[in-house]
PDB file of N, CA, C and O in Angstrom:
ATOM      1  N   UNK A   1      11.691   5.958   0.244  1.00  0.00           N
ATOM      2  CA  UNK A   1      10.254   6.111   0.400  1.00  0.00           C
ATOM      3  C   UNK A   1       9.597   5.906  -0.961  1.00  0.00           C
ATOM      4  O   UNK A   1      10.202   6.205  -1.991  1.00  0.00           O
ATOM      5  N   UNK A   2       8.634   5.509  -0.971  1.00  0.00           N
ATOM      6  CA  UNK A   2       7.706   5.097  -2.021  1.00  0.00           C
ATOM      7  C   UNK A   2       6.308   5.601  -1.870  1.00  0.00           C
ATOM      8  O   UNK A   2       5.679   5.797  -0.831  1.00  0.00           O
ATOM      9  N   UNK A   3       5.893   5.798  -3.303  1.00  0.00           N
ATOM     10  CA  UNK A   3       4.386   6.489  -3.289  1.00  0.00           C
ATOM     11  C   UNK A   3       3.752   5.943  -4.186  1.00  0.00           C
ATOM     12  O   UNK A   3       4.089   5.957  -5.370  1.00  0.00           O
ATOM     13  N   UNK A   4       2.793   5.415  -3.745  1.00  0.00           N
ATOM     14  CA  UNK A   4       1.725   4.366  -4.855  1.00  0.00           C
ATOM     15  C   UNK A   4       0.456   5.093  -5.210  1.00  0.00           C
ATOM     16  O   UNK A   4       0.163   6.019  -4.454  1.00  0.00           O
ATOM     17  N   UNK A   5      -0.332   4.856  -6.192  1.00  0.00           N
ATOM     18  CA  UNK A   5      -1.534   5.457  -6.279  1.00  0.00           C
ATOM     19  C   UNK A   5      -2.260   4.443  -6.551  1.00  0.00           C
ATOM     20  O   UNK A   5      -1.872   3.715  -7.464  1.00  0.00           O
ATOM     21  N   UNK A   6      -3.316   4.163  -5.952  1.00  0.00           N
ATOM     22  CA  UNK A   6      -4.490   2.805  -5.843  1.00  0.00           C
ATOM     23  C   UNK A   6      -5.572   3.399  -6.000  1.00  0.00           C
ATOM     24  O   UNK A   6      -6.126   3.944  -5.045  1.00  0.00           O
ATOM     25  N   UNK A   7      -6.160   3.412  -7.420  1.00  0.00           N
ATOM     26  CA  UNK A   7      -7.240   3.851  -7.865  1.00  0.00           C
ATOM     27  C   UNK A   7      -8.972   3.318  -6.973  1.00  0.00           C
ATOM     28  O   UNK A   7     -10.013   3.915  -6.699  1.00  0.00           O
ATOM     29  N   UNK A   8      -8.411   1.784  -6.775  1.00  0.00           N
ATOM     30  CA  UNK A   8      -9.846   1.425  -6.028  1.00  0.00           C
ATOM     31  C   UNK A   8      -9.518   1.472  -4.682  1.00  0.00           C
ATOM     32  O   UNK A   8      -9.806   0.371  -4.212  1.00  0.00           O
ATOM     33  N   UNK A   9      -9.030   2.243  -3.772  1.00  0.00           N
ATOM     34  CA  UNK A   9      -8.891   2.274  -2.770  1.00  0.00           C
ATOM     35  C   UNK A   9      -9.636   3.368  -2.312  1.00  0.00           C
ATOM     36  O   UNK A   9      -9.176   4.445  -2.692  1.00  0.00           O
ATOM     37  N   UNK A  10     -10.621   3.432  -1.631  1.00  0.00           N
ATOM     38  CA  UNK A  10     -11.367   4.553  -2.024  1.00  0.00           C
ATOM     39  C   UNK A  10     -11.817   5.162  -0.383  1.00  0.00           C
ATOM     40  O   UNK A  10     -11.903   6.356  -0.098  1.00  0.00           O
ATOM     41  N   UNK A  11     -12.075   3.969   0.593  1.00  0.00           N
ATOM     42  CA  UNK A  11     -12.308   4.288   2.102  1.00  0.00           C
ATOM     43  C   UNK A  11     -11.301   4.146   2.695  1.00  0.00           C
ATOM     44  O   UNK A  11     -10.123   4.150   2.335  1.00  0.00           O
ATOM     45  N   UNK A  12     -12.005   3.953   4.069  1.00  0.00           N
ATOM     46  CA  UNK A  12     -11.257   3.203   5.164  1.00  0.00           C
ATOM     47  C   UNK A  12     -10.968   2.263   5.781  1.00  0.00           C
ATOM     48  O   UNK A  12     -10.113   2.238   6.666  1.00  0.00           O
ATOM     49  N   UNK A  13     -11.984   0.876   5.212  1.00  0.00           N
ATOM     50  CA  UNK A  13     -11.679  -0.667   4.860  1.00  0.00           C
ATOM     51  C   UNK A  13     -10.584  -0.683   4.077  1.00  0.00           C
ATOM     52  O   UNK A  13      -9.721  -1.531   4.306  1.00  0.00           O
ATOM     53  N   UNK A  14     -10.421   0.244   3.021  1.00  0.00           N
ATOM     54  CA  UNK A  14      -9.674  -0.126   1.905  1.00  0.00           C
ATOM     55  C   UNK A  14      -8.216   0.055   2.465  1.00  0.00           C
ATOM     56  O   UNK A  14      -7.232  -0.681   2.386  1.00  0.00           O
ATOM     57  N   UNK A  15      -8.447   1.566   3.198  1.00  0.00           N
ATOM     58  CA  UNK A  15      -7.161   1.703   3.638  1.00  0.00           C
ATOM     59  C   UNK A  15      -6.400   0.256   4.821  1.00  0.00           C
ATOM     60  O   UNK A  15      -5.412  -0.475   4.901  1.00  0.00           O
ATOM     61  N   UNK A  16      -7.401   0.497   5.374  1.00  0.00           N
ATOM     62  CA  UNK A  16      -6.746  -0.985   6.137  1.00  0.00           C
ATOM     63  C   UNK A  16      -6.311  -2.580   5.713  1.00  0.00           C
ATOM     64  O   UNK A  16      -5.569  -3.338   6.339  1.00  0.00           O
ATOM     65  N   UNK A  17      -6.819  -2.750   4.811  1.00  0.00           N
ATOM     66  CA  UNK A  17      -6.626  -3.663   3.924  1.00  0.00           C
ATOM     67  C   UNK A  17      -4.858  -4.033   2.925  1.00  0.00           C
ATOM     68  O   UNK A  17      -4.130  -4.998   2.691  1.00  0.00           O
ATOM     69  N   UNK A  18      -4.928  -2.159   2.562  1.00  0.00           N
ATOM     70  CA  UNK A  18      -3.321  -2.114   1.833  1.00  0.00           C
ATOM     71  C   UNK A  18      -2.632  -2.107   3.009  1.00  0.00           C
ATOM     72  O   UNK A  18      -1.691  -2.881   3.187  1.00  0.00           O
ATOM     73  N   UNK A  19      -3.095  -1.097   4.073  1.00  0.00           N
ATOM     74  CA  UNK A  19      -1.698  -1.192   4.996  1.00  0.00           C
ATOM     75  C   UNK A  19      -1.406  -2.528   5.690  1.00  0.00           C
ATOM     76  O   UNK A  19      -0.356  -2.825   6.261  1.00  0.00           O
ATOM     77  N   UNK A  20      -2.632  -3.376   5.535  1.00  0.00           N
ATOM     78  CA  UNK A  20      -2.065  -5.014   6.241  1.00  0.00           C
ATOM     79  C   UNK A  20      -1.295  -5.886   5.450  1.00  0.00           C
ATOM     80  O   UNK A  20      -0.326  -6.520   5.868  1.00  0.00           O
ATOM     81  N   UNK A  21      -1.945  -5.922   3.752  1.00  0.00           N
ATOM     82  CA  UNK A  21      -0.960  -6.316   3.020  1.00  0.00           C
ATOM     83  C   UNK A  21       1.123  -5.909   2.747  1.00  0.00           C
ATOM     84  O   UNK A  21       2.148  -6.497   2.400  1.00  0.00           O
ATOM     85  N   UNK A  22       0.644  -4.484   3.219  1.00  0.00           N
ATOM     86  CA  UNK A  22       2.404  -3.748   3.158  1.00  0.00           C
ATOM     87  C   UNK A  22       2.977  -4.597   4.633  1.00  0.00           C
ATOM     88  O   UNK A  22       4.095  -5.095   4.764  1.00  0.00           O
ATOM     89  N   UNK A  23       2.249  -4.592   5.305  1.00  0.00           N
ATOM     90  CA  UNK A  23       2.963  -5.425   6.641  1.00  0.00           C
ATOM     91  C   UNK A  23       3.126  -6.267   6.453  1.00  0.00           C
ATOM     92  O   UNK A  23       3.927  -6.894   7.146  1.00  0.00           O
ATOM     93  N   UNK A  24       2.531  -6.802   5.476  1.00  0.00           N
ATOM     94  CA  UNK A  24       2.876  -8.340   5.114  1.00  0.00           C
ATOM     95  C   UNK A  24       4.025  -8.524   4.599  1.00  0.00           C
ATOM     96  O   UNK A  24       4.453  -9.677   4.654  1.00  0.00           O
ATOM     97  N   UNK A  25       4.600  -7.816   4.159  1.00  0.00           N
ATOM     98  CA  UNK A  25       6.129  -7.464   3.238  1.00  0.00           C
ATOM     99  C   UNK A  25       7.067  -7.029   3.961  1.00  0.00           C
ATOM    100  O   UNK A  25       8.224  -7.247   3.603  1.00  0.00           O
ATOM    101  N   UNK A  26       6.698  -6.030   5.616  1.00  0.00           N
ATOM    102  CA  UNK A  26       7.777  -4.910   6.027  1.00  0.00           C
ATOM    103  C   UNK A  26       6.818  -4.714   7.134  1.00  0.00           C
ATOM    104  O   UNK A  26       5.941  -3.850   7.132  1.00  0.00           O
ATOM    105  N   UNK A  27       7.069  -5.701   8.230  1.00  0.00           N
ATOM    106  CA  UNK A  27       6.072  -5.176   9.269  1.00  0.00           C
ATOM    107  C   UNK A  27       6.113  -3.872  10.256  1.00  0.00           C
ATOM    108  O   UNK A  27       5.166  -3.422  10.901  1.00  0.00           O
ATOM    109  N   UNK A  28       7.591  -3.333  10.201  1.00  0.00           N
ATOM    110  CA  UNK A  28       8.180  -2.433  10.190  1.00  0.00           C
ATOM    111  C   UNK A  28       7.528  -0.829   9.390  1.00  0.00           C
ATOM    112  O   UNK A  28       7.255   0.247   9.921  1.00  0.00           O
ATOM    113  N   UNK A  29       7.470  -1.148   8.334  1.00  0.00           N
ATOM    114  CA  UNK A  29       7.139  -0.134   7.751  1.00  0.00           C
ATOM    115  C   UNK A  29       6.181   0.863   8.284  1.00  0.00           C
ATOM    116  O   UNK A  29       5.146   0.552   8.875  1.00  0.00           O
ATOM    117  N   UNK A  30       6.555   2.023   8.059  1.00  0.00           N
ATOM    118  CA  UNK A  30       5.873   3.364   8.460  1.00  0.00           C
ATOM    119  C   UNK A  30       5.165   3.707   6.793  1.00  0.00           C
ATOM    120  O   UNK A  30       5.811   4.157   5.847  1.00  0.00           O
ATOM    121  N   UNK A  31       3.941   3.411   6.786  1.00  0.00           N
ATOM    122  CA  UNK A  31       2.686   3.615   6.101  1.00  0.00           C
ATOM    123  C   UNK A  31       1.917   4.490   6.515  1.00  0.00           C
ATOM    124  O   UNK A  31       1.521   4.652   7.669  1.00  0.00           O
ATOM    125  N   UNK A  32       1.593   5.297   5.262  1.00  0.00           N
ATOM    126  CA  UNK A  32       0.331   6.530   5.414  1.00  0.00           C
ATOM    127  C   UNK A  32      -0.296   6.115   4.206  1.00  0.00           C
ATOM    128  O   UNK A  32       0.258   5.771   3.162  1.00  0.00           O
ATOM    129  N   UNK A  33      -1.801   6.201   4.519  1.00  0.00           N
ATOM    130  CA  UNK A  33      -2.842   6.230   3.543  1.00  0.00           C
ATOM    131  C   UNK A  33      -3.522   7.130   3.301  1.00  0.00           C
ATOM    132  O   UNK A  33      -4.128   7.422   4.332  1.00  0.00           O
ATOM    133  N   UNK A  34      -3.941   8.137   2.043  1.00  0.00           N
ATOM    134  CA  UNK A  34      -4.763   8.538   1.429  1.00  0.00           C
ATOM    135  C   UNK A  34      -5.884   8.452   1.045  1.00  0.00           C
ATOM    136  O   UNK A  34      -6.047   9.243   0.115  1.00  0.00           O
ATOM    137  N   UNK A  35      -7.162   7.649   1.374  1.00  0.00           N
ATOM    138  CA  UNK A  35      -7.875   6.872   0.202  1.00  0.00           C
ATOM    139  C   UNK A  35      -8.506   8.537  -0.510  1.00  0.00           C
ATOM    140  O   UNK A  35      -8.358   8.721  -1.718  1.00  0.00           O
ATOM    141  N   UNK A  36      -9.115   9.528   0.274  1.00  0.00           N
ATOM    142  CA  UNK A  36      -9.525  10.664  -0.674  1.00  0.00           C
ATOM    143  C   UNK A  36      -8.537  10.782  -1.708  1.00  0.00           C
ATOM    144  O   UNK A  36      -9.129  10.785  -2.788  1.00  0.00           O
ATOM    145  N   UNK A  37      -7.392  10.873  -1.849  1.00  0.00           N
ATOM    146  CA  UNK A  37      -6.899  10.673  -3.323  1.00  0.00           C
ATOM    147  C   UNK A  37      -5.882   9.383  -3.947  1.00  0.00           C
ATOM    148  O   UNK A  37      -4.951   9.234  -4.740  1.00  0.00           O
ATOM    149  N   UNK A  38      -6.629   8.688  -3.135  1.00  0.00           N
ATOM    150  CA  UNK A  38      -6.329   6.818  -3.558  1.00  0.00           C
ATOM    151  C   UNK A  38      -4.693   7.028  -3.562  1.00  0.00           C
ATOM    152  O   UNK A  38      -4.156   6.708  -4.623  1.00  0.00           O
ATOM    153  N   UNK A  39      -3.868   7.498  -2.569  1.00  0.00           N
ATOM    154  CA  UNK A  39      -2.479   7.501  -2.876  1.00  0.00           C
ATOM    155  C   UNK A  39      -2.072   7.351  -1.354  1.00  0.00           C
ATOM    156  O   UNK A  39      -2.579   8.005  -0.442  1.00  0.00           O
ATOM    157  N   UNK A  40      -0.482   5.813  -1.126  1.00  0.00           N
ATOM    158  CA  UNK A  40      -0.363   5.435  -0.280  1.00  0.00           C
ATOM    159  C   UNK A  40       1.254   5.689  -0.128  1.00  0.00           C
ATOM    160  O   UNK A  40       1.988   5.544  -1.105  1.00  0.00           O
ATOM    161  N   UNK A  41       1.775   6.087   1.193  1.00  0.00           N
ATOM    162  CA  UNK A  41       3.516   6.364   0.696  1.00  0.00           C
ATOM    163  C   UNK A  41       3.747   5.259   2.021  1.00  0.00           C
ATOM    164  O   UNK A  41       3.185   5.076   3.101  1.00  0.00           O
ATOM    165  N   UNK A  42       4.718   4.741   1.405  1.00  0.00           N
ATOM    166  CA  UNK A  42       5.487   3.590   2.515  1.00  0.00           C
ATOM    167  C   UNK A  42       6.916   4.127   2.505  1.00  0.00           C
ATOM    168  O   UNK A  42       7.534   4.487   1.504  1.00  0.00           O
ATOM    169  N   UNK A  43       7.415   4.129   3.959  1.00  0.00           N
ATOM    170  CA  UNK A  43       9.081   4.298   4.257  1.00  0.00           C
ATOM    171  C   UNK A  43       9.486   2.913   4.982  1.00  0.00           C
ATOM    172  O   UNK A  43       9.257   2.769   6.183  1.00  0.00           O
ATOM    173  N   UNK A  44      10.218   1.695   4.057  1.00  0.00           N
ATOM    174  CA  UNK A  44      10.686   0.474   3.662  1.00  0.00           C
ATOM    175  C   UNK A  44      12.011   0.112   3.101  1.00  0.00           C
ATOM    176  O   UNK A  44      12.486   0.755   2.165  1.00  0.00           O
ATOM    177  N   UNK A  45      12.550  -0.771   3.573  1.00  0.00           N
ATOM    178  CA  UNK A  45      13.684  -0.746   3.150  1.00  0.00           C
ATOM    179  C   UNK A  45      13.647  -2.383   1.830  1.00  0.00           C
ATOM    180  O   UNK A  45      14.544  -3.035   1.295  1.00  0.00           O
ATOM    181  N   UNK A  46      11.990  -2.459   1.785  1.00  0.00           N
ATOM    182  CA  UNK A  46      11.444  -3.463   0.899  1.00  0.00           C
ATOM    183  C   UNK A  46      11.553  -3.009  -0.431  1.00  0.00           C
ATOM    184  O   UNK A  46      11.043  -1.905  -0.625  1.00  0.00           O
ATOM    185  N   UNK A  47      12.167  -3.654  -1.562  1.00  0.00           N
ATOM    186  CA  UNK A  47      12.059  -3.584  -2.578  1.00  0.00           C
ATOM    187  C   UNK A  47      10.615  -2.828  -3.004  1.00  0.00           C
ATOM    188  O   UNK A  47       9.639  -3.128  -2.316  1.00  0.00           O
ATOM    189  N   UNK A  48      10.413  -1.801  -4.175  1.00  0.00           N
ATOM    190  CA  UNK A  48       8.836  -1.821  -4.605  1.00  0.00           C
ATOM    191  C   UNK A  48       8.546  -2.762  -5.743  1.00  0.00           C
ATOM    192  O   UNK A  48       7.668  -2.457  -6.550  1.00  0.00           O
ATOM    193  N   UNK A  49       9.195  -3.842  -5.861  1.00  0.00           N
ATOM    194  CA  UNK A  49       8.893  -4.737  -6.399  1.00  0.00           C
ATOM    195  C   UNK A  49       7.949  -5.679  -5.520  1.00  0.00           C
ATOM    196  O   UNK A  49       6.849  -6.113  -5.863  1.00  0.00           O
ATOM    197  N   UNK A  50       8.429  -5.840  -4.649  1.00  0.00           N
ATOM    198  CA  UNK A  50       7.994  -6.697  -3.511  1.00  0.00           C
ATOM    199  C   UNK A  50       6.866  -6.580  -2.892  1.00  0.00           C
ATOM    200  O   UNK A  50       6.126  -7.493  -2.524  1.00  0.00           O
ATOM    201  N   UNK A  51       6.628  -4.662  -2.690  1.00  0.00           N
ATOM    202  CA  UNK A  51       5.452  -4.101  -2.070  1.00  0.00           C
ATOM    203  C   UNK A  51       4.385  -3.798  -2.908  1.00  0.00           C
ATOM    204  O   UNK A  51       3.299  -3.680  -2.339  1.00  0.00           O
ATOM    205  N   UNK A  52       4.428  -3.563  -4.722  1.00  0.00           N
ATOM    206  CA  UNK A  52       3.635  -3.784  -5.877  1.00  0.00           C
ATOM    207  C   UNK A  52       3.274  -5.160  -5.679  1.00  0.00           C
ATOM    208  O   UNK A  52       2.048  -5.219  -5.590  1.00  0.00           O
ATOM    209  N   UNK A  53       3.806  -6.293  -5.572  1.00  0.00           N
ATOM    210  CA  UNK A  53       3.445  -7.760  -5.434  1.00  0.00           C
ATOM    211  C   UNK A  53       2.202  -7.965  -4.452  1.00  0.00           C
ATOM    212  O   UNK A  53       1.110  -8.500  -4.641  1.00  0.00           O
ATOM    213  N   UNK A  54       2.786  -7.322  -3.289  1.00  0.00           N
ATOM    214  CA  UNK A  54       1.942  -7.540  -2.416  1.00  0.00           C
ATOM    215  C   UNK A  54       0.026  -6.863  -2.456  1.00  0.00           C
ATOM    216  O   UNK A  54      -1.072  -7.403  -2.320  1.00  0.00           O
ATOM    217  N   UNK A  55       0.338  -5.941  -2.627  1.00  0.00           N
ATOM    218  CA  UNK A  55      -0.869  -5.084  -3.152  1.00  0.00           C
ATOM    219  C   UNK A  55      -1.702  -5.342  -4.190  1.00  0.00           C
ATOM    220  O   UNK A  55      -2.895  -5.066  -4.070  1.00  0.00           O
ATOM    221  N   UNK A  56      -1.158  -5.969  -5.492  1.00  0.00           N
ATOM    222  CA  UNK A  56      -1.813  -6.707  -6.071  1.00  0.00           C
ATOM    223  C   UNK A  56      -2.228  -7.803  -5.910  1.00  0.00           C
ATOM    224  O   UNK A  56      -3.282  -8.160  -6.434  1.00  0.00           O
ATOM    225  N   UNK A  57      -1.391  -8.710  -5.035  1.00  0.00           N
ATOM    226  CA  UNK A  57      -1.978 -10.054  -4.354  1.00  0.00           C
ATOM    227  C   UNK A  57      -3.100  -9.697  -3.413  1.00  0.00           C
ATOM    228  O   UNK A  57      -4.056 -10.472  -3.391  1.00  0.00           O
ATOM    229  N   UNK A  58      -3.127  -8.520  -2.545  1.00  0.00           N
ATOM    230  CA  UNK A  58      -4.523  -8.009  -2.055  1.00  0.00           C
ATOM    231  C   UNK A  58      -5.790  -7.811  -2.688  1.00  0.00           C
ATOM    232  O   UNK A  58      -6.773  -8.217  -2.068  1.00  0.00           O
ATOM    233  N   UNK A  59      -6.004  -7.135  -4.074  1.00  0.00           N
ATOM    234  CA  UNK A  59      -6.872  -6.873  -5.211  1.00  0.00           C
ATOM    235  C   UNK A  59      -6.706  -5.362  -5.071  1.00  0.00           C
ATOM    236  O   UNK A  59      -7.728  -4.680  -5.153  1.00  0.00           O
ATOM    237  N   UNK A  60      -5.610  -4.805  -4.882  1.00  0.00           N
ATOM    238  CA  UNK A  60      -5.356  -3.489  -4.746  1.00  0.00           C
ATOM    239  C   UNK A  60      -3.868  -2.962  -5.727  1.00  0.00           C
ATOM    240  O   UNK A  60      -2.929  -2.309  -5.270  1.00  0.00           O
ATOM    241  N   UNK A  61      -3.957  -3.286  -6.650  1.00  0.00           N
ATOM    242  CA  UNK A  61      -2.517  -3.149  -7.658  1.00  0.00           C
ATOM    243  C   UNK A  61      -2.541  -1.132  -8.068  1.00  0.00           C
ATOM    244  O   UNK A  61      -3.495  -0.400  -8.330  1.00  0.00           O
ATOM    245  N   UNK A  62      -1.131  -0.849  -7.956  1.00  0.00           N
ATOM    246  CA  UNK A  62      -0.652   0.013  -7.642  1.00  0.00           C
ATOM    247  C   UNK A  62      -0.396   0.467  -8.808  1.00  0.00           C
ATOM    248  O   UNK A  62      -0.124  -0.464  -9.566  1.00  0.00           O
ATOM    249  N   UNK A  63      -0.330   2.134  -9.630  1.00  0.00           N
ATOM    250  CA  UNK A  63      -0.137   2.704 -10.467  1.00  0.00           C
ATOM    251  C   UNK A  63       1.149   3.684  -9.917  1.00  0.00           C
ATOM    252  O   UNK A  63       1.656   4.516 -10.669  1.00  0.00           O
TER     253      UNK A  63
END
C-alpha cells in the first residue's frame, strides 16, 4: 500500500481526476482519496514509481 500527499488536490474534481489517472496504471487498484488533507492511499501491486509518473503526468505530482 502506498500513501501520497497531493498538495493541489484540494476537492472533488480533483479527487476524481487522481483516481482516473491511478487507473490508468492499475485499473484494479483499490484507491481512497482525501482531498481535506490532500492525501491519497492506493493498494497496487504497481510500482510507486509508476503511480508518481502517472500523477504527475495528470498535473497532480505527489510528495
Amino acid at each position: 500500500m502506498y500513501q501520497f500527499t497531493i498538495p493541489n488536490m484540494a476537492c472533488g474534481g480533483c479527487a476524481r481526476s487522481v483516481t482516473k489517472a491511478l487507473q490508468g496504471v492499475d485499473a484494479d487498484a483499490k484507491i481512497e482519496t482525501d482531498p481535506a488533507v490532500h492525501r491519497v492511499s492506493v493498494e497496487s501491486p504497481a510500482s510507486e514509481a509508476a503511480l508518481r509518473a502517472a500523477l504527475t503526468a495528470a498535473g497532480y505530482p505527489a510528495s
